[in-house]
N, CA, C and O atoms as a Maestro MAE file, in Angstrom:
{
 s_m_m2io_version
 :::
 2.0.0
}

f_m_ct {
 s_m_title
 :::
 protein
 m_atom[320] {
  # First column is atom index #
  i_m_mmod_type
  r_m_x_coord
  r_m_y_coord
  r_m_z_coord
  i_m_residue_number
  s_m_chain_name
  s_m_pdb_residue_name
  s_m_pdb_atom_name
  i_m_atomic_number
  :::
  1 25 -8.508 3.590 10.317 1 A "UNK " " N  " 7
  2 3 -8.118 2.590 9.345 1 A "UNK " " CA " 6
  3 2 -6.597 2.489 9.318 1 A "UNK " " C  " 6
  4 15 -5.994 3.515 9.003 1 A "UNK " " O  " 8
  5 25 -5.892 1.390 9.606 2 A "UNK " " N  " 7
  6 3 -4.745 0.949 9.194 2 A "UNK " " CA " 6
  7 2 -4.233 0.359 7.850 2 A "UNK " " C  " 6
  8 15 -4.171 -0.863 7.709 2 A "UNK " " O  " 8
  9 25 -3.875 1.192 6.889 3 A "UNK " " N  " 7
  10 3 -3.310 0.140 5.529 3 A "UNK " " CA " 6
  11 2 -2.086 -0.402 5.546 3 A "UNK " " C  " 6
  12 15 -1.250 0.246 6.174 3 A "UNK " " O  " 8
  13 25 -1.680 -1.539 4.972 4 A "UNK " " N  " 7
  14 3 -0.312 -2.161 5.208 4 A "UNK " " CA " 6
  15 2 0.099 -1.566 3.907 4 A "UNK " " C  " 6
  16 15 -0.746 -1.556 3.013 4 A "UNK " " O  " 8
  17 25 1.415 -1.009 3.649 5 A "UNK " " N  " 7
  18 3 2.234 -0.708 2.688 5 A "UNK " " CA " 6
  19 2 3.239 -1.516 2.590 5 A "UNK " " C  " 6
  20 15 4.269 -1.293 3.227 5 A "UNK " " O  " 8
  21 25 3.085 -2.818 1.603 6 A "UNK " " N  " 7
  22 3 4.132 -3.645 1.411 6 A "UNK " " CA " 6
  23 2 5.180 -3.262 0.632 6 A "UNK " " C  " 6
  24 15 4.846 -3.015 -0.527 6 A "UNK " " O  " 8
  25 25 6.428 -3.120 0.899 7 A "UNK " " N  " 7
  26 3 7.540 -2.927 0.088 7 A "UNK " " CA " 6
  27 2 8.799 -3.359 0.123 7 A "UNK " " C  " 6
  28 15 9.047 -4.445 0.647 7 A "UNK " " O  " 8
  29 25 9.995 -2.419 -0.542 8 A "UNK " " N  " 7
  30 3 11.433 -3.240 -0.296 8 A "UNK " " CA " 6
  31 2 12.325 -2.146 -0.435 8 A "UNK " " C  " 6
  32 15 11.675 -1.207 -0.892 8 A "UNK " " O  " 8
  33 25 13.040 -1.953 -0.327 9 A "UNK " " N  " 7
  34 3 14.190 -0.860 0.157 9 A "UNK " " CA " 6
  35 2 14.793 -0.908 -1.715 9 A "UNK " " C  " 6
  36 15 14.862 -1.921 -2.411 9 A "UNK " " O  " 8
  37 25 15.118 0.386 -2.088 10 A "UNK " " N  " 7
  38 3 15.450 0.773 -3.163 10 A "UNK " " CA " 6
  39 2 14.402 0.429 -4.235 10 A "UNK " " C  " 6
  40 15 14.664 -0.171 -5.277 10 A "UNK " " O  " 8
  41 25 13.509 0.757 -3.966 11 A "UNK " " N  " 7
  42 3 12.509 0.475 -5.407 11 A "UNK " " CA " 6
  43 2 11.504 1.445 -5.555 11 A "UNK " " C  " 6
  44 15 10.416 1.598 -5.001 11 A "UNK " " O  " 8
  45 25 12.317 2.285 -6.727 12 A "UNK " " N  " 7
  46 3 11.326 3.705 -7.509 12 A "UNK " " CA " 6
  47 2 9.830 3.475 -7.121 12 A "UNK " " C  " 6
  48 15 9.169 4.345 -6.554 12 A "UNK " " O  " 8
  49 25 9.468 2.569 -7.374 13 A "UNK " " N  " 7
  50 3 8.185 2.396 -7.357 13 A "UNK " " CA " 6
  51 2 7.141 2.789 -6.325 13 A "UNK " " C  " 6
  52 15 6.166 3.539 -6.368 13 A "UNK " " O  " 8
  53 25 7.702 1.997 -5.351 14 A "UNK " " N  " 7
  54 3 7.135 2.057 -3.766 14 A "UNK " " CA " 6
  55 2 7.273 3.055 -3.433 14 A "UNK " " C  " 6
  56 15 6.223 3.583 -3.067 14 A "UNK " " O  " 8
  57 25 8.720 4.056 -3.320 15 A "UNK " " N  " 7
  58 3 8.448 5.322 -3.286 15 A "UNK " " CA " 6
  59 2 7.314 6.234 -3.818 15 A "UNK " " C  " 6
  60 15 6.592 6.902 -3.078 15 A "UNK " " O  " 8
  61 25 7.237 6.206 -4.966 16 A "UNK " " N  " 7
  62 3 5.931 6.767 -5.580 16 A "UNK " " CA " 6
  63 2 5.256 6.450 -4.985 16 A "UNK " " C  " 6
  64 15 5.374 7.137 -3.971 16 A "UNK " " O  " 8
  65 25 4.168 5.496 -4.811 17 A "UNK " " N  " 7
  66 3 3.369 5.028 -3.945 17 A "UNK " " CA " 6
  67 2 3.156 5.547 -2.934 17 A "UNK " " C  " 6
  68 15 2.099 6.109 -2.644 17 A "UNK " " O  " 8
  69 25 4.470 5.403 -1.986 18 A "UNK " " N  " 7
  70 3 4.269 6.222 -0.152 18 A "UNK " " CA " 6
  71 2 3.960 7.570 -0.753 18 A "UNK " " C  " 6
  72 15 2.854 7.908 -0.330 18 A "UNK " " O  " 8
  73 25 4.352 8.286 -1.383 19 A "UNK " " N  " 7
  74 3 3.929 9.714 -1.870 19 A "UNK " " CA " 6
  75 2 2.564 9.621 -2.293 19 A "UNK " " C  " 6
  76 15 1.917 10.366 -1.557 19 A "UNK " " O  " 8
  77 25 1.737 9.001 -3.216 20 A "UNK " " N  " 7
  78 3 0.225 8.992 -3.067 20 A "UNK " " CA " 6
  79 2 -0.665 8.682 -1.948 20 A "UNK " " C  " 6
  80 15 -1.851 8.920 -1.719 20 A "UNK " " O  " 8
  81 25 0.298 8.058 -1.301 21 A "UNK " " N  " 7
  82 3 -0.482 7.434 -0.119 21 A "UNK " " CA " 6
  83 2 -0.629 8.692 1.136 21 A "UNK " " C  " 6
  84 15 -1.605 8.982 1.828 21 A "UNK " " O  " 8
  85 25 0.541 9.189 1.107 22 A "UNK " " N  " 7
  86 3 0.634 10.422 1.925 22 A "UNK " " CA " 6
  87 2 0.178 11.878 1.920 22 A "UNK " " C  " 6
  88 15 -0.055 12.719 2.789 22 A "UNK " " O  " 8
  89 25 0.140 11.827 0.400 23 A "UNK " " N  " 7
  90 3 -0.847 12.392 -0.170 23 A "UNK " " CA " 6
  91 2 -2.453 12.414 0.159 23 A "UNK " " C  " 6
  92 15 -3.072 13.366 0.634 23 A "UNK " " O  " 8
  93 25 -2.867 11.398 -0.133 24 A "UNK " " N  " 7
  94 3 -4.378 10.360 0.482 24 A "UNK " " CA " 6
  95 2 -4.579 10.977 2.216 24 A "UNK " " C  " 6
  96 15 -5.672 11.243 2.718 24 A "UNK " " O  " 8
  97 25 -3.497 11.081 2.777 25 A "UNK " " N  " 7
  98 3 -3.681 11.055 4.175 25 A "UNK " " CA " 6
  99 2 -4.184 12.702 4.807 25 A "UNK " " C  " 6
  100 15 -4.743 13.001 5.862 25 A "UNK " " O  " 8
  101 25 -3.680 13.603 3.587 26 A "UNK " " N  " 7
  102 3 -4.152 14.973 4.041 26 A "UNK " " CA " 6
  103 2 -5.086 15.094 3.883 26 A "UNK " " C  " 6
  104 15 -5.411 16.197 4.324 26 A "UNK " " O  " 8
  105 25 -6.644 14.113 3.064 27 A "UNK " " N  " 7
  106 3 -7.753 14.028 2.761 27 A "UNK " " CA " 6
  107 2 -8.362 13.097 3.495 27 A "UNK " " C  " 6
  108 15 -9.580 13.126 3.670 27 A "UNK " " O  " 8
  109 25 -7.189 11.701 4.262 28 A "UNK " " N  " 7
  110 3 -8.688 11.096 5.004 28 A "UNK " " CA " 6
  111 2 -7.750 10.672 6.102 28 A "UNK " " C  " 6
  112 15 -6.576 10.993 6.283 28 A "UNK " " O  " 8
  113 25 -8.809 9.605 7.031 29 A "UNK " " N  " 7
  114 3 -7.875 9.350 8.276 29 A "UNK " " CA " 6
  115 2 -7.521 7.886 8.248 29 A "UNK " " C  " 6
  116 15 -8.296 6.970 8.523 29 A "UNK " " O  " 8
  117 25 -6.234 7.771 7.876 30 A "UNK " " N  " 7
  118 3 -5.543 6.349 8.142 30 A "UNK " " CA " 6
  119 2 -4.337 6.853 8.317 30 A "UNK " " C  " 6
  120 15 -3.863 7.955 8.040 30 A "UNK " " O  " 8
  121 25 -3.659 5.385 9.085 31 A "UNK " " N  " 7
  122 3 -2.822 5.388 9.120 31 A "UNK " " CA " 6
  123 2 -1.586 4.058 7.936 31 A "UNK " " C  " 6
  124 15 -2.020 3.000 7.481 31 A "UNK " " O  " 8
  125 25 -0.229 4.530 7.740 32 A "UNK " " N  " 7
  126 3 0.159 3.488 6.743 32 A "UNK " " CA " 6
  127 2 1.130 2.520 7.640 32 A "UNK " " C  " 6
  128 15 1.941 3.318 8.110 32 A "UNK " " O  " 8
  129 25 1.314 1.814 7.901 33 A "UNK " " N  " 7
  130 3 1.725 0.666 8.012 33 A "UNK " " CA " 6
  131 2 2.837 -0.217 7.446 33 A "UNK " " C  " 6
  132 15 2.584 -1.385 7.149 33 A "UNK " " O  " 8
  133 25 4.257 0.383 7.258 34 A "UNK " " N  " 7
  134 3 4.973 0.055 6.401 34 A "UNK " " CA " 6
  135 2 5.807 -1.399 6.731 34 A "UNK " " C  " 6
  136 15 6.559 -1.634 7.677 34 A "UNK " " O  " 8
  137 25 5.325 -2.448 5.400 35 A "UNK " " N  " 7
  138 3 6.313 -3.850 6.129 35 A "UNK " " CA " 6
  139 2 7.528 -3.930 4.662 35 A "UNK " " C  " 6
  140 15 7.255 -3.784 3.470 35 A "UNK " " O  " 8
  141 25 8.577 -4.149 5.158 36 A "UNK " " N  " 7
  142 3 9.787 -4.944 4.338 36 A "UNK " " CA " 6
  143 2 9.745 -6.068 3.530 36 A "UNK " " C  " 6
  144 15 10.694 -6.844 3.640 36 A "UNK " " O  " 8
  145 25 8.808 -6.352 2.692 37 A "UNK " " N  " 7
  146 3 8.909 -7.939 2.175 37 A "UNK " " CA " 6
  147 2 10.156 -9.082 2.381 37 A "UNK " " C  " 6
  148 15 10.218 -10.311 2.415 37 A "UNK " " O  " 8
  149 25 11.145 -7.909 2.503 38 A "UNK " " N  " 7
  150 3 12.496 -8.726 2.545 38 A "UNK " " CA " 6
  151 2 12.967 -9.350 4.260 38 A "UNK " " C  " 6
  152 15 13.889 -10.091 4.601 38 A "UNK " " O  " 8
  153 25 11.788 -8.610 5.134 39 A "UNK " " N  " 7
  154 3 11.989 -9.396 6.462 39 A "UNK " " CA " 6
  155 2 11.313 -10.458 6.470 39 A "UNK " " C  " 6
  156 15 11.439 -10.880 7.620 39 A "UNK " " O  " 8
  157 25 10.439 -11.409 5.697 40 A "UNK " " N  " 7
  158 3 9.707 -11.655 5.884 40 A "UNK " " CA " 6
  159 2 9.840 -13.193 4.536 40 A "UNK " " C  " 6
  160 15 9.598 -12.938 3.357 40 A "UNK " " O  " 8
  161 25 10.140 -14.304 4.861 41 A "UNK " " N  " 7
  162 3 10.207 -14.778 3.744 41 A "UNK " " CA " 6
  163 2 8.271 -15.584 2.780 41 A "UNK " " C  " 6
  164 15 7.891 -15.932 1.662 41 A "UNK " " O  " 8
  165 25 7.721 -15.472 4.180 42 A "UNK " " N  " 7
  166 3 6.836 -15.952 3.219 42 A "UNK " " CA " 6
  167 2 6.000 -14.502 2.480 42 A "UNK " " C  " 6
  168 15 4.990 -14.597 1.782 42 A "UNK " " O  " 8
  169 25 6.409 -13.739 2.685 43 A "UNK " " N  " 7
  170 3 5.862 -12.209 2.246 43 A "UNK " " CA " 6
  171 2 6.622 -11.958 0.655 43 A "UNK " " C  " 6
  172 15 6.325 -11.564 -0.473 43 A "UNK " " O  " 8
  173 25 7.841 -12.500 1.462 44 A "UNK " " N  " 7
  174 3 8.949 -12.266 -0.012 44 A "UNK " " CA " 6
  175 2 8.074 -13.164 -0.677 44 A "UNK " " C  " 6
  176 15 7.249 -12.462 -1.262 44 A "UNK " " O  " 8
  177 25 7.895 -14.087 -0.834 45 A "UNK " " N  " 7
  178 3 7.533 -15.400 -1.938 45 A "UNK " " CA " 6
  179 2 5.861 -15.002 -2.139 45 A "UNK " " C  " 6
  180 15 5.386 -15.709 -3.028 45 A "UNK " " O  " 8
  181 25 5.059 -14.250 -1.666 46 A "UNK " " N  " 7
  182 3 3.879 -13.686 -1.936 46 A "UNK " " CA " 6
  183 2 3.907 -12.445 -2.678 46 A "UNK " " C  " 6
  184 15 3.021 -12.080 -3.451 46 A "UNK " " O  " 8
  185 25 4.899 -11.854 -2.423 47 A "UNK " " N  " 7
  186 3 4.828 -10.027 -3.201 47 A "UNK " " CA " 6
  187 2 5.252 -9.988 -3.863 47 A "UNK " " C  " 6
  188 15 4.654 -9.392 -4.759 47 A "UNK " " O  " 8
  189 25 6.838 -10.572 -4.285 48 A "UNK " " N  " 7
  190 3 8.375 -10.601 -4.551 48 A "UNK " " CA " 6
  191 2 8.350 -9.455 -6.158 48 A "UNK " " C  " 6
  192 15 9.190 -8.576 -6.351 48 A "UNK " " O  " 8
  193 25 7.178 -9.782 -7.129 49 A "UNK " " N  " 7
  194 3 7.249 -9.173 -8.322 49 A "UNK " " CA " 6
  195 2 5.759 -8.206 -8.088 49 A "UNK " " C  " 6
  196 15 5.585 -7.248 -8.841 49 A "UNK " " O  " 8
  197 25 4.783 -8.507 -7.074 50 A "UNK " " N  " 7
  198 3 3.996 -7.668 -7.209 50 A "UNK " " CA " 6
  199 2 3.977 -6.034 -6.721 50 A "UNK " " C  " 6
  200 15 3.114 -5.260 -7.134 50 A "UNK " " O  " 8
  201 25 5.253 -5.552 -5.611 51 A "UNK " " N  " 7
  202 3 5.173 -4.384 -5.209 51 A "UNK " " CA " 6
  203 2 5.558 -3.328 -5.602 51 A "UNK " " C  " 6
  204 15 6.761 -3.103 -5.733 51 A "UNK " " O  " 8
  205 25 5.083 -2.877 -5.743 52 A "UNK " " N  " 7
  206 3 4.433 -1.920 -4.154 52 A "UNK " " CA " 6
  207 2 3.167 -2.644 -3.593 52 A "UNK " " C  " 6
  208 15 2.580 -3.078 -4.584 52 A "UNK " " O  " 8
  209 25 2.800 -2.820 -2.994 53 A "UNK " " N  " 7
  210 3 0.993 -3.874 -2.447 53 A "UNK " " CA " 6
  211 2 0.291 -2.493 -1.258 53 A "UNK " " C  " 6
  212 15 0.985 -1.763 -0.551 53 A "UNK " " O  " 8
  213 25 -0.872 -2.483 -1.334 54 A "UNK " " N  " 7
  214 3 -1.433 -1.463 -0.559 54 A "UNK " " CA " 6
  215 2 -2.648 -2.594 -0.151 54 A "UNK " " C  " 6
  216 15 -3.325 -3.085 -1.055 54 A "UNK " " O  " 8
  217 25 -2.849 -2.931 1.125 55 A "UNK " " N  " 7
  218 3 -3.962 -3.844 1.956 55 A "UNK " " CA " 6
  219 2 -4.640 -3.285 2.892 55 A "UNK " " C  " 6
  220 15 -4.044 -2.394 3.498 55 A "UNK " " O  " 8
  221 25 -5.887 -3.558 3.266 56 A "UNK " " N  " 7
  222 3 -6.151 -2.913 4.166 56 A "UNK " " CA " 6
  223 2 -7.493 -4.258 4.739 56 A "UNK " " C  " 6
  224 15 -8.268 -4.889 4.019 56 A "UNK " " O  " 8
  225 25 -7.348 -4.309 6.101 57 A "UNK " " N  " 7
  226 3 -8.105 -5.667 6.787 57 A "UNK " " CA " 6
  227 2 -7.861 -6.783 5.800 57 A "UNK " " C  " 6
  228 15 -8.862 -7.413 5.457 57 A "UNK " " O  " 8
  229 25 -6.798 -7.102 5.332 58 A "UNK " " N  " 7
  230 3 -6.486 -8.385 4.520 58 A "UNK " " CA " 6
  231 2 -6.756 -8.107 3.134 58 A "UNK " " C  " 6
  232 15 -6.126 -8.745 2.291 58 A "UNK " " O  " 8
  233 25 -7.796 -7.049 2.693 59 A "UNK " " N  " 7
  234 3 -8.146 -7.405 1.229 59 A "UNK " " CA " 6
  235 2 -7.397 -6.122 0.228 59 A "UNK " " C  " 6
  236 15 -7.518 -4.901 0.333 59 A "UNK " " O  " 8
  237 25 -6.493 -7.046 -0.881 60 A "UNK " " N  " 7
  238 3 -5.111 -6.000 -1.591 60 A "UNK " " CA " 6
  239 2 -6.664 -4.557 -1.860 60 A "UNK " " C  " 6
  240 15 -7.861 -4.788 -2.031 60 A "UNK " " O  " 8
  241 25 -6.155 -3.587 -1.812 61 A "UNK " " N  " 7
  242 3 -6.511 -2.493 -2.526 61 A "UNK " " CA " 6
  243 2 -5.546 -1.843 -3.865 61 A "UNK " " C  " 6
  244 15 -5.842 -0.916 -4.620 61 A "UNK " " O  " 8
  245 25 -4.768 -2.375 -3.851 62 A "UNK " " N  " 7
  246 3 -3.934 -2.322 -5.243 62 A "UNK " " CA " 6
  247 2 -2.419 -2.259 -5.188 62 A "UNK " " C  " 6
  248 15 -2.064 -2.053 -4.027 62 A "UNK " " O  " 8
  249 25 -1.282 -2.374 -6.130 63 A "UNK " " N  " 7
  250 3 -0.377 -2.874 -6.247 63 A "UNK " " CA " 6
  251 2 0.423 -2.564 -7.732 63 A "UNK " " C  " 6
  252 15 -0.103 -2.060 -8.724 63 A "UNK " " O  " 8
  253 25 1.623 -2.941 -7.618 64 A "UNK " " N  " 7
  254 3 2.516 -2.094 -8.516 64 A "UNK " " CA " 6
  255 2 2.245 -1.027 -8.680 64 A "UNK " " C  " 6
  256 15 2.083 -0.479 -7.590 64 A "UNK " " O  " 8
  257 25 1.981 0.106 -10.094 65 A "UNK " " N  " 7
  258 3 1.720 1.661 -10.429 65 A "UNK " " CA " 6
  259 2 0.440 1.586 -8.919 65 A "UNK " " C  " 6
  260 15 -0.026 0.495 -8.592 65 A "UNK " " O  " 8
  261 25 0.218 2.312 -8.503 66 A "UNK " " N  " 7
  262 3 -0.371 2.450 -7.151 66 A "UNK " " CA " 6
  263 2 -1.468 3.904 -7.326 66 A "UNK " " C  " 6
  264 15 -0.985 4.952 -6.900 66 A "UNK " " O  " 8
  265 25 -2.720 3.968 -7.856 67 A "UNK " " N  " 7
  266 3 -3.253 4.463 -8.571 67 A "UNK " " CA " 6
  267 2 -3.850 5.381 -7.264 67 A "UNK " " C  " 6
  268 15 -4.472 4.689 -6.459 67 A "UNK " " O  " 8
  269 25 -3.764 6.776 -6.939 68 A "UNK " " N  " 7
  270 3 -4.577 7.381 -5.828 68 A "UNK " " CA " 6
  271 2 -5.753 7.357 -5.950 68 A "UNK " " C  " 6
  272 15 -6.516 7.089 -5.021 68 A "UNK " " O  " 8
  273 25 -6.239 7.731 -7.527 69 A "UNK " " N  " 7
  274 3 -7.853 7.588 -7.241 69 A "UNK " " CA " 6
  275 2 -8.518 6.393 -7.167 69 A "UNK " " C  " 6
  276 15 -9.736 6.392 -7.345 69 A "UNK " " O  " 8
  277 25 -7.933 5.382 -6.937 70 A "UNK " " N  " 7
  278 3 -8.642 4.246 -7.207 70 A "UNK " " CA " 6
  279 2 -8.573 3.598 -5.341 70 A "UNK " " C  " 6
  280 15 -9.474 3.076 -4.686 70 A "UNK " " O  " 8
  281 25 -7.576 3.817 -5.067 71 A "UNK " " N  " 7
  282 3 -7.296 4.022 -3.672 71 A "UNK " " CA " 6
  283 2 -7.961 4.765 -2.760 71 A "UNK " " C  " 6
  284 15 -8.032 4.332 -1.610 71 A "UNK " " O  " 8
  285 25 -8.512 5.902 -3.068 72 A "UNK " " N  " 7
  286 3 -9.224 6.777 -2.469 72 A "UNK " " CA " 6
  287 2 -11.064 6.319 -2.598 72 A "UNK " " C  " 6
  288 15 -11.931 6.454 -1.734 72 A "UNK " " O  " 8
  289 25 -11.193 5.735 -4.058 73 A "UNK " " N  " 7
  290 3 -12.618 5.386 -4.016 73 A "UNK " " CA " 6
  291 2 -12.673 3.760 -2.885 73 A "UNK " " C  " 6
  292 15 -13.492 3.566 -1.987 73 A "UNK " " O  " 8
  293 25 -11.886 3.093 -3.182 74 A "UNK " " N  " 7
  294 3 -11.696 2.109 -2.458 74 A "UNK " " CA " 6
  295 2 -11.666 2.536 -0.924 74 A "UNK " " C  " 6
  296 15 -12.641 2.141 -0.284 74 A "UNK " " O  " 8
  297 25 -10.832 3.183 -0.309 75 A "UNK " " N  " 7
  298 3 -11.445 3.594 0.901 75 A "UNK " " CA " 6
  299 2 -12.431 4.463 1.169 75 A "UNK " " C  " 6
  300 15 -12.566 4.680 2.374 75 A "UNK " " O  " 8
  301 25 -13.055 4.949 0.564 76 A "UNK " " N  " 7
  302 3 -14.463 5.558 0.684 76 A "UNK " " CA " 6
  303 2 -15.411 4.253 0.721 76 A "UNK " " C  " 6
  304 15 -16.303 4.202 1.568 76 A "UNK " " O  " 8
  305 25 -15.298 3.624 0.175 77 A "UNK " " N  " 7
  306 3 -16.109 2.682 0.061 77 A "UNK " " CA " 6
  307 2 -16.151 1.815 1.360 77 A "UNK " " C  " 6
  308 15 -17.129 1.909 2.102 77 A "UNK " " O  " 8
  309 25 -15.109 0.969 1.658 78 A "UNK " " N  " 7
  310 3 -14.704 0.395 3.013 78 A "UNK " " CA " 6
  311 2 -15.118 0.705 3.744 78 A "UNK " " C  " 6
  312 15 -15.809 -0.089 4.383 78 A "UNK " " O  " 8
  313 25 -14.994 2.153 4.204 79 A "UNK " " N  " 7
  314 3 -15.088 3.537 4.956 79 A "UNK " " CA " 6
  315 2 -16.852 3.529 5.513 79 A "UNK " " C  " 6
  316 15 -17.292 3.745 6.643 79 A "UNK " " O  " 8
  317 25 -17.455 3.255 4.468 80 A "UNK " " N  " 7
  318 3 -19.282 3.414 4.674 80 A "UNK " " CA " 6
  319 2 -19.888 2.891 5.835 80 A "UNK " " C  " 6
  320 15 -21.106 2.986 5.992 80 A "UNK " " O  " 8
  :::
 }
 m_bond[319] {
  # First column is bond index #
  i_m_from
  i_m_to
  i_m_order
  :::
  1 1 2 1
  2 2 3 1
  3 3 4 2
  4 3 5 1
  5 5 6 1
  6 6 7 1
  7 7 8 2
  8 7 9 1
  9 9 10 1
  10 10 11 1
  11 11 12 2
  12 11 13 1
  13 13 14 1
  14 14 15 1
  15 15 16 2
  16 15 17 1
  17 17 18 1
  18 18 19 1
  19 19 20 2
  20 19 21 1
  21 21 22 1
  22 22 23 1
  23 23 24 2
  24 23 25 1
  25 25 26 1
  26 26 27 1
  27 27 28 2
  28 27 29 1
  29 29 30 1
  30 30 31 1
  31 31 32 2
  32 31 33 1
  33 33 34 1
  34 34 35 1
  35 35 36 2
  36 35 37 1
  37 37 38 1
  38 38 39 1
  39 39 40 2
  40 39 41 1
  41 41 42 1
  42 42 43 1
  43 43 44 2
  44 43 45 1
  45 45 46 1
  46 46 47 1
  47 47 48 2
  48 47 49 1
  49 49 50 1
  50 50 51 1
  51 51 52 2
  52 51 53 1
  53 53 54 1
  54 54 55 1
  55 55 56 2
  56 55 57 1
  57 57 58 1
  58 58 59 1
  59 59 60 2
  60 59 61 1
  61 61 62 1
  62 62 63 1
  63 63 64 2
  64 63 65 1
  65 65 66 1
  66 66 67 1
  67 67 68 2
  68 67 69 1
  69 69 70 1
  70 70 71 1
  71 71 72 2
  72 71 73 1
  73 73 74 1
  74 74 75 1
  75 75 76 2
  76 75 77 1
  77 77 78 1
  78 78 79 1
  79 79 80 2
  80 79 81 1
  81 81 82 1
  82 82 83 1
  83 83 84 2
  84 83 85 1
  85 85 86 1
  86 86 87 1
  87 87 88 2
  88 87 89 1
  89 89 90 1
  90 90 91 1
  91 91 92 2
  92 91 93 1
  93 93 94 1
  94 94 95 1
  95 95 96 2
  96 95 97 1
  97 97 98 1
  98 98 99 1
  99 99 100 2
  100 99 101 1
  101 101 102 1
  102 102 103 1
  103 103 104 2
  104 103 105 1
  105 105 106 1
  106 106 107 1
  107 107 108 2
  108 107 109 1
  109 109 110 1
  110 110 111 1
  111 111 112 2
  112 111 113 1
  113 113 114 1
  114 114 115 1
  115 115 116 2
  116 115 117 1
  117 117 118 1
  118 118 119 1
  119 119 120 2
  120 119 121 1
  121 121 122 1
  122 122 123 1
  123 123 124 2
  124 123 125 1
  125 125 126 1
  126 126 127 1
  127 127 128 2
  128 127 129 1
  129 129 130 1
  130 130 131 1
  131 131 132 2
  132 131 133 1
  133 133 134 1
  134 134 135 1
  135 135 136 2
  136 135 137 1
  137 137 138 1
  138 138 139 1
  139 139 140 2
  140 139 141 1
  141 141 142 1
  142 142 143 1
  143 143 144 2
  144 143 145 1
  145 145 146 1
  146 146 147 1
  147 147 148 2
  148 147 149 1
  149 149 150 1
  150 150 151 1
  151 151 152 2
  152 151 153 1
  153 153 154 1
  154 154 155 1
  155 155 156 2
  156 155 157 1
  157 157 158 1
  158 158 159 1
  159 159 160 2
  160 159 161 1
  161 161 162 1
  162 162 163 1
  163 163 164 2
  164 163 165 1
  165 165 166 1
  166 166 167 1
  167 167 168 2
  168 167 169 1
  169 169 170 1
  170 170 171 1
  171 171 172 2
  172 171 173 1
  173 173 174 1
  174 174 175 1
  175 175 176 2
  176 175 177 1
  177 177 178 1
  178 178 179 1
  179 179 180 2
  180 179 181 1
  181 181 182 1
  182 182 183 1
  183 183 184 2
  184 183 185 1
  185 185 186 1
  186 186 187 1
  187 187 188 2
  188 187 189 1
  189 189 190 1
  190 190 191 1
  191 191 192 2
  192 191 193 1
  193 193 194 1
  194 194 195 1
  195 195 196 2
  196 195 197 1
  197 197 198 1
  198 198 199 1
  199 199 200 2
  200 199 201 1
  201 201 202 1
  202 202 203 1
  203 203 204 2
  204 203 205 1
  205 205 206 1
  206 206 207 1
  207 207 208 2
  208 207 209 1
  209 209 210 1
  210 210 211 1
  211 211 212 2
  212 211 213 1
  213 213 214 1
  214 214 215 1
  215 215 216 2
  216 215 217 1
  217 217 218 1
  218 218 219 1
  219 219 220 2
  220 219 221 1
  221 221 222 1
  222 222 223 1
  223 223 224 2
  224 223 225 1
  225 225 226 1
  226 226 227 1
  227 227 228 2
  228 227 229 1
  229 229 230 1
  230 230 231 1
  231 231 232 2
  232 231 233 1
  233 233 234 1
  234 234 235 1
  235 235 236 2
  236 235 237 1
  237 237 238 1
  238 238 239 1
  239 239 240 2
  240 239 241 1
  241 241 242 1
  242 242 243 1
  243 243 244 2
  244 243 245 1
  245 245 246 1
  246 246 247 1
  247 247 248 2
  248 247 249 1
  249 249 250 1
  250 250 251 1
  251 251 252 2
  252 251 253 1
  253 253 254 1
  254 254 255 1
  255 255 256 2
  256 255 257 1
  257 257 258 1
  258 258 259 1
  259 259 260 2
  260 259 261 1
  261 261 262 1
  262 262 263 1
  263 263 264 2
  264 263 265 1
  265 265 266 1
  266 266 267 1
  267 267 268 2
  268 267 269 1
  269 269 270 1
  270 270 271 1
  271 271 272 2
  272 271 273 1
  273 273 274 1
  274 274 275 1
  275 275 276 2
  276 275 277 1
  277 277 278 1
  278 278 279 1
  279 279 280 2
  280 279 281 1
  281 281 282 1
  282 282 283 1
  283 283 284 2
  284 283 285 1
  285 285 286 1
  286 286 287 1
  287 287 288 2
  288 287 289 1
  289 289 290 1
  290 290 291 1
  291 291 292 2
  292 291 293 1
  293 293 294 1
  294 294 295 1
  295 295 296 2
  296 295 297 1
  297 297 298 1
  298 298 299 1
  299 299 300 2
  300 299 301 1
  301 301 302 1
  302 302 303 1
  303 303 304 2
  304 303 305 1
  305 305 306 1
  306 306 307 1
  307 307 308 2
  308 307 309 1
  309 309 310 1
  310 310 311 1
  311 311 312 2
  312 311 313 1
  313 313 314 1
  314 314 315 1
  315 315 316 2
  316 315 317 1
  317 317 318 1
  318 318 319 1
  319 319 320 2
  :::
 }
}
């Protein structure tokens, strides 16, 4: 599994996030996928207030506070 980790350079937030996410990774097998919103203008004008964004095959798995367990049931689920 590949998840996209949408984010932007200096933002508390997203940090947190890559830390749950990396977290997540000593328990299952994906890989993260990190994009810049700010390379990207139609990404910017899609995310701009929503990130941190966590996706995986197109469909968001969650965003801003970036919740591990909810992330983790969500890829269990996918996962089946």
């Amino acid at each position: 599994m590949n998840l996209k980790f949408y984010t932007k350079v200096d933002c508390p937030l997203c940090e947190k996030a890559k830390v749950r996410l990396q977290e997540l990774q000593s328990e299952m097998d994906f890989t993260i996928e990190e994009v810049d919103i700010y390379q990207d203008d139609a990404l910017l004008e899609k995310y701009q207030i929503m990130i941190p964004v966590v996706e995986l095959d197109g469909e968001m798995l969650g965003y801003g506070i970036i919740n591990k367990e909810e992330i983790r049931k969500r890829l269990l689920e996918k996962n089946r």
